[in-house]
C-alpha positions as CSV (number, residue, x, y, z in Angstrom):
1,X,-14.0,6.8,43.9
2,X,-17.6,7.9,42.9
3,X,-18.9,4.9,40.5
4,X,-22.1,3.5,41.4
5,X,-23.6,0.0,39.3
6,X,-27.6,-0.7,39.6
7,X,-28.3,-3.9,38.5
8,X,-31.0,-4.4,35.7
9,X,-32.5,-8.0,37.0
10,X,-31.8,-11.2,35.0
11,X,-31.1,-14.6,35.7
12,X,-27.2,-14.1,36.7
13,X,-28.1,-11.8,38.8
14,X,-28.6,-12.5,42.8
15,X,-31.8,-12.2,44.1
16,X,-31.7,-9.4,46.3
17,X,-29.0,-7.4,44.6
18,X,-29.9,-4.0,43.9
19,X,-26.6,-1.3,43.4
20,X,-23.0,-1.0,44.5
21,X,-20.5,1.8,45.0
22,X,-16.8,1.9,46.2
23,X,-15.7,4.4,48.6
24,X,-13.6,7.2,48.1
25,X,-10.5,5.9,48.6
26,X,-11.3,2.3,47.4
27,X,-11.2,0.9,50.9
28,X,-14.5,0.2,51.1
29,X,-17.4,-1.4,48.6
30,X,-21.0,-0.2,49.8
31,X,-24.1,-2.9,48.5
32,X,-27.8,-2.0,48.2
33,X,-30.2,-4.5,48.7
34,X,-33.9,-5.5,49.1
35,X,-33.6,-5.4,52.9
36,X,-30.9,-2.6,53.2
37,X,-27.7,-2.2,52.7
38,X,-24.0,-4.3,53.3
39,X,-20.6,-2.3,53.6
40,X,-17.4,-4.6,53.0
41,X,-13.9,-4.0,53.7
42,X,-11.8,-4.2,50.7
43,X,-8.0,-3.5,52.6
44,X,-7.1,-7.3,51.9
45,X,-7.0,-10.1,49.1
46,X,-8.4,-13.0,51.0
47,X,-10.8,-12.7,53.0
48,X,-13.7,-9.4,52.6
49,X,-14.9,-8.6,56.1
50,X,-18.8,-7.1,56.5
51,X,-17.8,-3.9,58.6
52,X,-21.7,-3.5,58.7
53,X,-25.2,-4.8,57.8
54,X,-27.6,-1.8,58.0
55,X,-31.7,-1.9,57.5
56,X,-32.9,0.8,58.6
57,X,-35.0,0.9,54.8
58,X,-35.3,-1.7,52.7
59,X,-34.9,-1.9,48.6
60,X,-31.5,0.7,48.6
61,X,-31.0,1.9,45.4
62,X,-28.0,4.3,46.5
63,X,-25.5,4.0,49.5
64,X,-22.5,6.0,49.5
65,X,-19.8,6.2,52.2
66,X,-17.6,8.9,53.7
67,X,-14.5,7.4,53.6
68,X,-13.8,5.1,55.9
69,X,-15.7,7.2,58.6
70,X,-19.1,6.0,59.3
71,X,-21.6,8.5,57.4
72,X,-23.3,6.6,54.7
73,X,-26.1,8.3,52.6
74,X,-28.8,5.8,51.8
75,X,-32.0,6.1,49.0
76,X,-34.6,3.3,49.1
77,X,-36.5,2.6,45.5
78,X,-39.8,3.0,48.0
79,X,-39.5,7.0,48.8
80,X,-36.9,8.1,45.6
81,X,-36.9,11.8,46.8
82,X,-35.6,11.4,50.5
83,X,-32.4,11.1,51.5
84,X,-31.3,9.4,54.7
85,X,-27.9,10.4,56.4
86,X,-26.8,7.7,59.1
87,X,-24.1,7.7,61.2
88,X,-24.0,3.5,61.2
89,X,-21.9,2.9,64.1
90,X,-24.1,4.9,66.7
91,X,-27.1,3.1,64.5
92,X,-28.6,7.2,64.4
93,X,-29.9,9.2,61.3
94,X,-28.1,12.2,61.4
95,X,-30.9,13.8,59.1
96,X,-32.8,13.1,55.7
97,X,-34.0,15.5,53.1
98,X,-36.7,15.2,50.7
99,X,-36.4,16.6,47.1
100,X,-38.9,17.6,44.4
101,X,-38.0,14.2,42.0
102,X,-36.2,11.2,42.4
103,X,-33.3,11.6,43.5
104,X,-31.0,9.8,40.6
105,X,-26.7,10.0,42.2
106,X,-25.3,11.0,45.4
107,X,-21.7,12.2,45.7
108,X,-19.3,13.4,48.7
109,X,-16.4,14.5,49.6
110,X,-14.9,16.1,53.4
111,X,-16.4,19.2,52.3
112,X,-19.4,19.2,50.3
113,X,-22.1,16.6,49.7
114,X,-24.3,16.6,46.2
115,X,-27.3,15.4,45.0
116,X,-28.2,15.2,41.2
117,X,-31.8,14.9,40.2
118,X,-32.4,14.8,36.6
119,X,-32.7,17.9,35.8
120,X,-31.5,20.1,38.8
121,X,-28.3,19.6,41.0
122,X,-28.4,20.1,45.4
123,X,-25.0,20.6,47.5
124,X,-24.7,20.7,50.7
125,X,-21.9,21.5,53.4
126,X,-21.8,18.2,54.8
127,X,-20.3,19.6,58.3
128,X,-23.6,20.4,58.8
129,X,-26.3,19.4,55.9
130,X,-27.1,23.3,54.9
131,X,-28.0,23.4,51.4
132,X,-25.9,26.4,49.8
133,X,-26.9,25.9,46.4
134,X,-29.2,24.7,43.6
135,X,-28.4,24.5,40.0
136,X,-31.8,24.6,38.7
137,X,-32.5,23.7,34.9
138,X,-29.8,21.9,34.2
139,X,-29.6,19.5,31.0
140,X,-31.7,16.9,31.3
141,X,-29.5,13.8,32.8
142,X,-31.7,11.0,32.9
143,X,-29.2,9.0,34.5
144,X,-27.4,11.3,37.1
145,X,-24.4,11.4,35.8
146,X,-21.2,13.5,37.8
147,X,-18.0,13.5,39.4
148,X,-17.0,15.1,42.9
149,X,-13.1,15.2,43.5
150,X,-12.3,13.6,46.8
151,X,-10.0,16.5,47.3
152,X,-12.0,18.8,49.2
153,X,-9.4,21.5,48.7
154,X,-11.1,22.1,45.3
155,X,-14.3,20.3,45.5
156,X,-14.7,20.1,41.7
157,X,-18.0,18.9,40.6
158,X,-18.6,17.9,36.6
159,X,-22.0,17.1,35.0
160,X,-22.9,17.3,31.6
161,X,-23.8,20.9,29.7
162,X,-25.8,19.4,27.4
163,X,-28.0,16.8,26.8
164,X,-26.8,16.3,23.1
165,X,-23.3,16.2,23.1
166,X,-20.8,15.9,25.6
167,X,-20.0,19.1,26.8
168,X,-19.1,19.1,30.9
169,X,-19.5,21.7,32.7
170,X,-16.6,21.9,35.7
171,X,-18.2,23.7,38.9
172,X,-16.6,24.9,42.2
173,X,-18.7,23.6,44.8
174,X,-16.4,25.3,47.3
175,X,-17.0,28.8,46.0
176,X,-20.4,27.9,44.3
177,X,-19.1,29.3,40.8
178,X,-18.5,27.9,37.2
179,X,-14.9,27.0,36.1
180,X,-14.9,26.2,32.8
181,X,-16.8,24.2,30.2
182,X,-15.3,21.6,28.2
183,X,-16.1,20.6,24.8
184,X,-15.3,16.9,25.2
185,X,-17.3,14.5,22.6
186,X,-19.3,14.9,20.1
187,X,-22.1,12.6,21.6
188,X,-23.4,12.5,25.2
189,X,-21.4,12.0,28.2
190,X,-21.5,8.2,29.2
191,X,-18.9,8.6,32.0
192,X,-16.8,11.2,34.5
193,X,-14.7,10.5,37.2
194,X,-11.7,13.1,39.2
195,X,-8.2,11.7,39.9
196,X,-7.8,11.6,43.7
197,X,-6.2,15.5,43.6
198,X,-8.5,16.9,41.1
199,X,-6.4,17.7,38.6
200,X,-8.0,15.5,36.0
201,X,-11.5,14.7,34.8
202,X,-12.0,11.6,32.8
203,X,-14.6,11.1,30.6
204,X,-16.4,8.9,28.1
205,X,-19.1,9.3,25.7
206,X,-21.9,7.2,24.8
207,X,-22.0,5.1,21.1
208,X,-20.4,7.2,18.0
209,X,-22.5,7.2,15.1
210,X,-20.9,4.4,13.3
211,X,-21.7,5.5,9.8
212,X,-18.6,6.2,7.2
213,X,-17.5,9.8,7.0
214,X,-16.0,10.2,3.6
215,X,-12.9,13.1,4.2
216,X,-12.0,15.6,1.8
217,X,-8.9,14.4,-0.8
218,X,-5.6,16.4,-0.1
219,X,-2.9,16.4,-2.3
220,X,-0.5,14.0,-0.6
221,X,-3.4,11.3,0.7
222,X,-4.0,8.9,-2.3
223,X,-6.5,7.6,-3.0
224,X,-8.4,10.7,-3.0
225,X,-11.2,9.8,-1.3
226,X,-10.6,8.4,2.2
227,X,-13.3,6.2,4.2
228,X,-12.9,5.9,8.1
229,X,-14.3,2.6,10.3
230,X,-16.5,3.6,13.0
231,X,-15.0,5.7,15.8
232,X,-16.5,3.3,18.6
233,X,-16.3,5.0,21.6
234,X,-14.2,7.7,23.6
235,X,-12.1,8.2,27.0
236,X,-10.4,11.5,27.6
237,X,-8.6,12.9,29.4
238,X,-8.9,16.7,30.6
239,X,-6.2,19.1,33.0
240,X,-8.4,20.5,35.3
241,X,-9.2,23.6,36.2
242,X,-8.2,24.6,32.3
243,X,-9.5,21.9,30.5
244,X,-7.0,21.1,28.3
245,X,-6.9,17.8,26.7
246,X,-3.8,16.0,28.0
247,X,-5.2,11.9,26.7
248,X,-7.6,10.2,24.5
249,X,-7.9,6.2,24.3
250,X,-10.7,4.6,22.1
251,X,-12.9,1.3,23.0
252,X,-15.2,-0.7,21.0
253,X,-13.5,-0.3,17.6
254,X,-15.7,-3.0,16.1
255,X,-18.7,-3.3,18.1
256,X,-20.8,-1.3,20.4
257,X,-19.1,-0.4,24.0
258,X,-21.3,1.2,26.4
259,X,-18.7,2.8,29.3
260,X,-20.2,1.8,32.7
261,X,-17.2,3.3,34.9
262,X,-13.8,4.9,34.7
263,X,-11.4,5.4,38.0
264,X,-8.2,6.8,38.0
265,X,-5.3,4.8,40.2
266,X,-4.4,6.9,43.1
267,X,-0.9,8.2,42.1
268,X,-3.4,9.2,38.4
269,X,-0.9,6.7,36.5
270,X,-3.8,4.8,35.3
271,X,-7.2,4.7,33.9
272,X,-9.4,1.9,34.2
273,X,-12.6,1.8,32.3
274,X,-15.3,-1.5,32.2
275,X,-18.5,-1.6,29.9
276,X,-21.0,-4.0,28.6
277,X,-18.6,-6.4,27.4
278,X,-16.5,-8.5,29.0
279,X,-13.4,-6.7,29.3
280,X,-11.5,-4.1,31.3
281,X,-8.9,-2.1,29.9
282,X,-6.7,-0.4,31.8
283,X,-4.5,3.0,30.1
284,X,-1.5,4.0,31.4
285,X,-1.5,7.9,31.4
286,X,1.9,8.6,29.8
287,X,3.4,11.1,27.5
288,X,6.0,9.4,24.7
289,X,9.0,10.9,24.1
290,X,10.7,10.8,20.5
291,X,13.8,9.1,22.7
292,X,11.4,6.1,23.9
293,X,10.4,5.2,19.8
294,X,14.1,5.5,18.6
295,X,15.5,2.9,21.4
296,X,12.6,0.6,20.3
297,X,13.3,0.3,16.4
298,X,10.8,-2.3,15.8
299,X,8.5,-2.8,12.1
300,X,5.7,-1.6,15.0
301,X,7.4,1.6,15.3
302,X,8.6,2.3,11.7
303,X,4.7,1.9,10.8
304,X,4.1,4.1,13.9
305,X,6.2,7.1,12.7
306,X,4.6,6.8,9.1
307,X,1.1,7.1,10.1
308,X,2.2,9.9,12.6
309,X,3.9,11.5,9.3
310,X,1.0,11.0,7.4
311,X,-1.4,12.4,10.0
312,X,0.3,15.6,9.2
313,X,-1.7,16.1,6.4
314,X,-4.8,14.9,7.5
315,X,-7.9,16.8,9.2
316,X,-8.1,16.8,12.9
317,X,-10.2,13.8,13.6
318,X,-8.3,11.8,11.4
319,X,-5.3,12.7,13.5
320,X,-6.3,12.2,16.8
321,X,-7.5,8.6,16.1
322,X,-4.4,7.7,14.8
323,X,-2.7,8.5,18.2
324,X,-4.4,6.4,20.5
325,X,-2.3,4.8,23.0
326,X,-3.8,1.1,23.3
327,X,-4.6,-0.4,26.3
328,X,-1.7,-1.0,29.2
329,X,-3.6,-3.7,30.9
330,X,-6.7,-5.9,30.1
331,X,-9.4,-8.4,32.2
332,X,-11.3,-10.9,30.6
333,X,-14.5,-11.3,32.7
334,X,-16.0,-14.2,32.5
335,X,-19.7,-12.4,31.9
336,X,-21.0,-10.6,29.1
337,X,-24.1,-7.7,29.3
338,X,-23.7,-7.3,33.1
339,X,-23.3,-3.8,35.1
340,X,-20.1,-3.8,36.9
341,X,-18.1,-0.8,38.3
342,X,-14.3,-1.6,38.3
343,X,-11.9,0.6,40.5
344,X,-8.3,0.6,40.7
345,X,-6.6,0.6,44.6
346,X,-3.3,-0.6,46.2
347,X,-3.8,-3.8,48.5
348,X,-1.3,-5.3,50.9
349,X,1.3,-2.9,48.9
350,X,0.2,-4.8,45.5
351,X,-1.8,-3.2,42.8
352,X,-4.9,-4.6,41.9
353,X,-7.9,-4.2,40.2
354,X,-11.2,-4.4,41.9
355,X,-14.6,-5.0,39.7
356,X,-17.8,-5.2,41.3
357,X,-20.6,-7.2,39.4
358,X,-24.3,-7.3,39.6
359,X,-23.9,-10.8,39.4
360,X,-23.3,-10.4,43.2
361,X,-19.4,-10.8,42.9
362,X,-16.6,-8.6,43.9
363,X,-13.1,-10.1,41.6
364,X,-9.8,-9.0,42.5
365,X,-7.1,-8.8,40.2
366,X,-2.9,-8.1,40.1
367,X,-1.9,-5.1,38.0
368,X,1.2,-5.4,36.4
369,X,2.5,-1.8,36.8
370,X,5.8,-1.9,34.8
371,X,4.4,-4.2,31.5
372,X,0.7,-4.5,31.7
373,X,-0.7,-7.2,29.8
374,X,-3.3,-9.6,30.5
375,X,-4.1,-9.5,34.7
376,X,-4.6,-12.7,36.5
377,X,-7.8,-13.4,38.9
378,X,-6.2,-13.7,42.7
379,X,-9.6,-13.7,44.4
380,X,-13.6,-14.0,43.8
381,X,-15.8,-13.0,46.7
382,X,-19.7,-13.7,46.6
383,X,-21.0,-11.0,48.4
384,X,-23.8,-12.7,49.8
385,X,-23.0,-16.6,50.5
386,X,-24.4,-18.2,53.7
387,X,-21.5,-20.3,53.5
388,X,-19.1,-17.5,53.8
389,X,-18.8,-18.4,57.9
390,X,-16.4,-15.3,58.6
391,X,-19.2,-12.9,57.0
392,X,-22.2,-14.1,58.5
393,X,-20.5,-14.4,62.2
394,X,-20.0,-10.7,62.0
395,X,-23.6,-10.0,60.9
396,X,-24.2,-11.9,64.1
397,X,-22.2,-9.7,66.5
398,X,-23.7,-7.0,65.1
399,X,-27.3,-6.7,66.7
400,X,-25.2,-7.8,69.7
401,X,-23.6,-4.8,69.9
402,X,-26.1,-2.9,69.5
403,X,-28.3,-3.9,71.8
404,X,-25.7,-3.5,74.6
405,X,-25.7,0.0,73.3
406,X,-28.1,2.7,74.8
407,X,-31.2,3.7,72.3
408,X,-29.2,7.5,70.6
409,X,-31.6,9.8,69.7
410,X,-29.6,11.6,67.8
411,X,-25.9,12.2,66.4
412,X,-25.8,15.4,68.5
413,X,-26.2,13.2,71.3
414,X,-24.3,10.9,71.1
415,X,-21.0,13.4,70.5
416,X,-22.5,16.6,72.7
417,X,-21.4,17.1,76.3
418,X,-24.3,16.9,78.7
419,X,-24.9,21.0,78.6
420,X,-25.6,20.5,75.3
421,X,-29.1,21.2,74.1
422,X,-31.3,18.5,72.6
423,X,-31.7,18.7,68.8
424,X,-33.9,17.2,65.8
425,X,-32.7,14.5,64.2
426,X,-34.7,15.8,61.3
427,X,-34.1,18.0,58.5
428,X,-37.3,19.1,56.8
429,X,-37.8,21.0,53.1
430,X,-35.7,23.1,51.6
431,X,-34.4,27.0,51.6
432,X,-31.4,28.5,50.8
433,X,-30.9,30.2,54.1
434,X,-33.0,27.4,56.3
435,X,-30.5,24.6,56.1
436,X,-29.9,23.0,59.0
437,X,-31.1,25.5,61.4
438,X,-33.1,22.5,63.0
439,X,-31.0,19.9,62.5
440,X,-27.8,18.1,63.7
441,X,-24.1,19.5,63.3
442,X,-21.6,17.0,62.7
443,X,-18.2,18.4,64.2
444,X,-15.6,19.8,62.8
445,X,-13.0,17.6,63.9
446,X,-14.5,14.8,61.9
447,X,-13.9,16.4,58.7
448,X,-10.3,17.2,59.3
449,X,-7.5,16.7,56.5
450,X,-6.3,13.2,57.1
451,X,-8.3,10.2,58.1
452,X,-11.7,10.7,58.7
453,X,-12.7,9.4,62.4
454,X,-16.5,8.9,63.5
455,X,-15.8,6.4,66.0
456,X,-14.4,7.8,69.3
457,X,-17.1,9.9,70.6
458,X,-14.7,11.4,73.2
459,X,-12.7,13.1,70.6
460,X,-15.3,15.3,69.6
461,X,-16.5,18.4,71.1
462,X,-20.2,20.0,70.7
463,X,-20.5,22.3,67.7
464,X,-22.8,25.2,67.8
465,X,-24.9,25.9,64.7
């Protein structure tokens, strides 16, 4: 999963906190701090294990894991525009790059690794950092806001095609080439996230204009004159690489929802989407079947079929907001205004819901899959607790390790056989065809289908640029 929460300050929030991200696969949740960055385990309920403590730069605005390998892309708040690229477990930099503006998300997948700036877009083939394109000019995104699928199959990569309304445009970063554009909302994109395969883009947009919108009469609507509530706001659903519209769920009905993150369950059963307020609504991605409302003949349904009857005579907007599907599952947090990311993952064979908080809290719920309702809190974790013995002993062994360890210079080095020739750790500017012609190569093997592996440095052979 690609969500990323910065936290905005205030007196909930702990000192020190700066962003947090999950992993692709939700087995890991990366923290940025004021003196570097934390990575967790998230692979169990009851206890969350500190797999690393890195601070290498302080004030980490972006970290971003590979995985469960260990490549993590870090950006400090004090230089914006570079990009480090560490391989943690060696304690190397595998190489940094330096852009032309602050460097705003960072997303990656086995195949490609992308950098959004706000108004120009970087990938990279992350076997070996060369940049291979640069989508220059693109609408403005103040807030770097796109989706890479995991799957690097199809590395799909969405970002918004306008800065007005929320149009996405759906790249192939494999084969560097458009796929489609998709009319999605009316207002700016708020949200995008890829189900684990690809095949589906979620998205949200930002606030509706709440204002009435008086409809045209039509012979069988009476009265004539038809007022709607404001829309709130928006999650669809799209089939990718077509675009088609295959869901649509609506938050914030009566009051202002601003979408913070959306992420799909890994079988793409379920959306999950969290915002300012303090709920998380979870949408089961379903089609209904005339079959399923007969066997249920409840009042519920009767009034169901009407409106569905009377949506037949009604323009499309009117339509479409009489079928959304409510939500499948809700959380009640107990915070209001707060940046959170929320992800959905399967722990110790259980469903559960993860959200991350910039209070400095990761909560854990169960996930009803068969009849949703309201999910019950099995664990908080405080993500930085000197009373948390089990965290801070590992945080101990860590420099102990290390320092055992010979100094690397390098990644190359610390993979390459001893014929190997010495190379820079550095990669320095930018041209399409310069890439990393000075820089490391991470090996093939690593980047494998199946498990990514960066640990055993015995498994992997030198690769020549």
């Amino acid at each position: 999963m690609d969500s990323q929460v910065e936290a905005d300050g205030g007196p909930e929030m702990l000192p020190g906190f700066i962003c947090a991200s999950f992993n692709q696969d939700t087995t890991s949740l990366s923290v940025g701090t004021k003196t570097g960055y934390r990575l967790f385990s998230v692979t169990a309920v009851d206890k969350l294990d500190c797999i690393h403590e890195g601070v290498e730069c302080p004030d980490v605005c972006i970290v971003e894991r590979l995985f469960s390998s260990s490549l993590v892309v870090v950006v400090s708040q004090s230089v914006p525009r570079r990009m480090n690229v560490y391989h943690f477990k060696k304690g190397t930099e595998i190489c940094n790059y330096s852009y032309t503006n602050n460097i705003l998300s960072v997303r990656l997948n086995r195949q490609r690794l992308v950098v959004c700036l706000e108004e120009s877009i970087y990938i990279h083939n992350i076997k070996d950092m060369k940049l291979l394109k640069t989508l220059l000019n693109t609408p403005t995104n103040p807030s770097g806001l796109c989706a890479l699928s995991v799957n690097h199959g199809n590395s799909f990569l969405a970002y918004p095609g306008s800065a007005t309304i929320g149009e996405i445009t759906v790249y192939d970063a494999n084969n560097l080439s458009t796929v489609t554009l998709i009319q999605a909302h009316a207002s700016p994109l708020a949200a995008l996230t890829f189900n684990a395969s690809g095949t589906k883009l979620a998205s949200a947009s930002e606030k509706v204009n709440p204002s009435l919108q008086l409809l045209p009469s039509h012979p069988a609507v009476r009265p004539t004159n038809v007022c709607l509530p404001p829309q709130g706001t928006v999650i669809r659903v799209f089939g990718i690489p077509e675009g088609l519209r295959l869901f649509e769920f609506r938050r914030g009905m009566k009051r202002y929802v601003s979408i913070s993150s959306l992420s799909f369950s890994a079988d793409a059963q379920f959306l999950c989407a969290s915002s300012n307020t303090e709920t998380v609504h979870i949408f089961k991605l379903e089609q209904h079947s005339p079959s399923q409302e007969e066997a249920s003949p409840t009042w519920s349904a009767y009034v169901g079929k009407m409106f569905t009857a009377a949506s037949t005579y009604l323009p499309a907007q009117v339509s479409d907001m009489m079928h959304q599907d409510r939500a499948f599952a809700t959380v009640r947090l107990n915070m209001f205004g707060l940046k959170n990311i929320c992800a959905l993952a399967t722990i110790q064979k259980l469903p559960r819901l993860l959200v991350a908080s910039s209070d400095g809290y990761l909560y854990i719920y169960n996930v009803d899959p068969q009849d949703g309702g309201e999910c019950m809190l099995v664990q908080k974790h405080r993500l930085f607790d000197g009373n948390e013995e089990q965290v801070e002993e590992k945080d101990e062994e860590t420099p102990a390790e290390v320092s055992n360890q010979p100094a690397a210079q390098s990644y190359a080095a610390t993979v390459a056989l001893t014929s190997s020739p010495p190379s820079s750790t550095t990669l320095l500017g930018y041209s399409e065809d310069g890439g990393a012609q000075k820089g490391d190569v991470i090996p093939e093997h690593e980047f494998a289908e199946g498990p990514v592996c960066l640990d055993d440095e015995n498994e992997f052979p030198p690769v020549s640029n």
